[in-house]
VMD Tcl script that draws the C-alpha trace (Angstrom):
set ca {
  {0.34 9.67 33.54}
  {0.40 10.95 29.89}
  {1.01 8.33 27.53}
  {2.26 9.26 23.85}
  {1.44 7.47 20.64}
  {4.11 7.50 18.15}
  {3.53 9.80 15.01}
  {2.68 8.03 11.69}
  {3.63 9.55 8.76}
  {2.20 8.41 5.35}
  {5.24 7.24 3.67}
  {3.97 7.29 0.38}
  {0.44 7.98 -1.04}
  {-1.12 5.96 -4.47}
  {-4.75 6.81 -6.42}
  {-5.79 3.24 -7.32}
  {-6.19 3.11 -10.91}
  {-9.80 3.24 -10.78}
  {-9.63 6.97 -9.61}
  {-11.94 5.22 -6.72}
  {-9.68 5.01 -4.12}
  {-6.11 6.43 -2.33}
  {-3.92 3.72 -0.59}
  {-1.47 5.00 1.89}
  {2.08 3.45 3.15}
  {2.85 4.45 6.48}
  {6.13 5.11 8.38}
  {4.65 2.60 10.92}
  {4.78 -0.43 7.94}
  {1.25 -0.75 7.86}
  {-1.15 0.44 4.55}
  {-4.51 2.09 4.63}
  {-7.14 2.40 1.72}
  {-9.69 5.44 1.30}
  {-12.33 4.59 -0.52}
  {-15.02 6.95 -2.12}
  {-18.42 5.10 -2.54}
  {-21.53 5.81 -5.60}
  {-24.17 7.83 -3.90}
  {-26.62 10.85 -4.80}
  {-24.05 13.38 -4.38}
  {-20.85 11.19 -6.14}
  {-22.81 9.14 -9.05}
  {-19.59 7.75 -10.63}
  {-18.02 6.86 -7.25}
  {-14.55 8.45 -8.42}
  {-12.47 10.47 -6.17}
  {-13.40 14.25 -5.39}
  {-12.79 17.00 -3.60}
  {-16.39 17.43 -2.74}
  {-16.61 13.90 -1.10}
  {-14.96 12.72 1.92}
  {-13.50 9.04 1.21}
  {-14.34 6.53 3.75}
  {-11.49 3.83 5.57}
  {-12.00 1.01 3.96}
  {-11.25 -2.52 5.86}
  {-11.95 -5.72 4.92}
  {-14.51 -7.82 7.45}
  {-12.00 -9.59 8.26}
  {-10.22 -6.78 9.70}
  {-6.94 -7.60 8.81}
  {-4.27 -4.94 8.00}
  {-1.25 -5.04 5.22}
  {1.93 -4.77 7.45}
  {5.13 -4.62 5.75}
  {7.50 -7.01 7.43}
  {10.80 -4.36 8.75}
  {14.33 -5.33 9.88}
  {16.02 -4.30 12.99}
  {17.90 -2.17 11.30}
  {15.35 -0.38 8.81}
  {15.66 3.25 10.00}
  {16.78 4.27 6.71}
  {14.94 1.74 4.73}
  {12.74 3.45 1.71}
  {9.20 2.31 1.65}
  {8.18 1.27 -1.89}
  {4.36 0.58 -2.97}
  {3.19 -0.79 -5.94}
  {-0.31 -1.16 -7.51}
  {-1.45 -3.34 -9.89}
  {-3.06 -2.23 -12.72}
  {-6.49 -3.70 -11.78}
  {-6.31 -2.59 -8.94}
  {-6.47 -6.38 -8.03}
  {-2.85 -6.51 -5.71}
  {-0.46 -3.96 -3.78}
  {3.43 -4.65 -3.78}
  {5.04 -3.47 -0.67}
  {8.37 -3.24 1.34}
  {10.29 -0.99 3.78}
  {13.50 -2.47 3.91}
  {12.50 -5.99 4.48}
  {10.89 -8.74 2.51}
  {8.73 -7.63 -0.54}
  {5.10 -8.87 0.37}
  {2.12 -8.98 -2.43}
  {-1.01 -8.45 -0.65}
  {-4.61 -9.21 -1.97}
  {-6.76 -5.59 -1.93}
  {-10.14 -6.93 -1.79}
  {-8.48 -9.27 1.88}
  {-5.55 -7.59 2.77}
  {-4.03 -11.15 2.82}
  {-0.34 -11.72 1.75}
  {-0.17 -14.12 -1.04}
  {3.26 -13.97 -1.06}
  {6.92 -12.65 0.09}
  {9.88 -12.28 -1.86}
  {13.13 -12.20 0.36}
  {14.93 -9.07 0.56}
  {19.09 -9.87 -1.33}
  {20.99 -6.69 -0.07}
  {20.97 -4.21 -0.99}
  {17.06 -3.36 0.24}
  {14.44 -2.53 -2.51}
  {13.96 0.94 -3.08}
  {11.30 0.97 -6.18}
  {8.06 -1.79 -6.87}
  {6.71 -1.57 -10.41}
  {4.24 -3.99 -12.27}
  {4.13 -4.50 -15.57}
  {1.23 -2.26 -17.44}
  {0.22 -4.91 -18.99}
  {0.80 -7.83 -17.22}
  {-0.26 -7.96 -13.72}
  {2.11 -11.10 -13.55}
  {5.42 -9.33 -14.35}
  {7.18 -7.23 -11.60}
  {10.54 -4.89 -11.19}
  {12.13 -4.63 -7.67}
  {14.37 -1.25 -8.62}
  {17.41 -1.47 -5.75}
  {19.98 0.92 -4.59}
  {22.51 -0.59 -6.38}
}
mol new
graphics top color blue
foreach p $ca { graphics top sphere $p radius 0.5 }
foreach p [lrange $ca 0 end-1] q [lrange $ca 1 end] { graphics top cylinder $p $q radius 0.2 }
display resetview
């Protein structure tokens, strides 16, 4: 019996600000973080062609899923970093979740008014001021 594994698509892709990192939003609702590391061969630890990143998890081993209606097949994933590099804003056609980077944990969830969010922005200056862009 041949079983097949849905295909993920990356959704959208983000550099963190720090040039250390790429964060990924996949088509299944769930986000990933490269990370490249200091060593020898990368001294400043930024990203680089040269240097593969590695998957970065926290210990905990928790993942940042999105939370998805029933009826998101059209639903435009959105992503958000903060300028720190501190917090990711998410959605794909459900609630908006805020998720800690360094835990992965969702510190909180803003419900979804129709129409669904289609753009997550934080303020460049304030990590405490967001914009939820929608359709409308």
């Amino acid at each position: 019996m041949i079983i097949k594994s849905p295909v993920i698509k990356v959704a959208r892709l983000l550099y963190t600000n720090s040039g250390a990192g790429v964060l990924a939003f996949g088509t299944n609702r769930v986000q990933k973080l490269w990370k490249w590391s200091r060593s020898e061969q990368n001294p400043s630890g930024k990203a680089t062609a040269s240097i593969v990143p590695q998957h970065w998890q926290p210990n905990s081993g928790l993942l940042t899923i999105n939370d998805v209606p029933d009826n998101a097949e059209d639903a435009v994933p959105c992503i958000a970093l903060s300028k720190n590099d501190s917090s990711v804003m998410s959605a794909c056609g459900g609630k908006v979740s805020l998720f800690n980077m360094m835990t992965f944990k969702v510190m909180t969830t803003f419900m979804p008014p129709p129409p669904a969010s289609t753009f997550l922005a934080f303020h460049p200056q304030d990590n405490n001021i967001i914009a939820i862009g929608k359709e409308d």
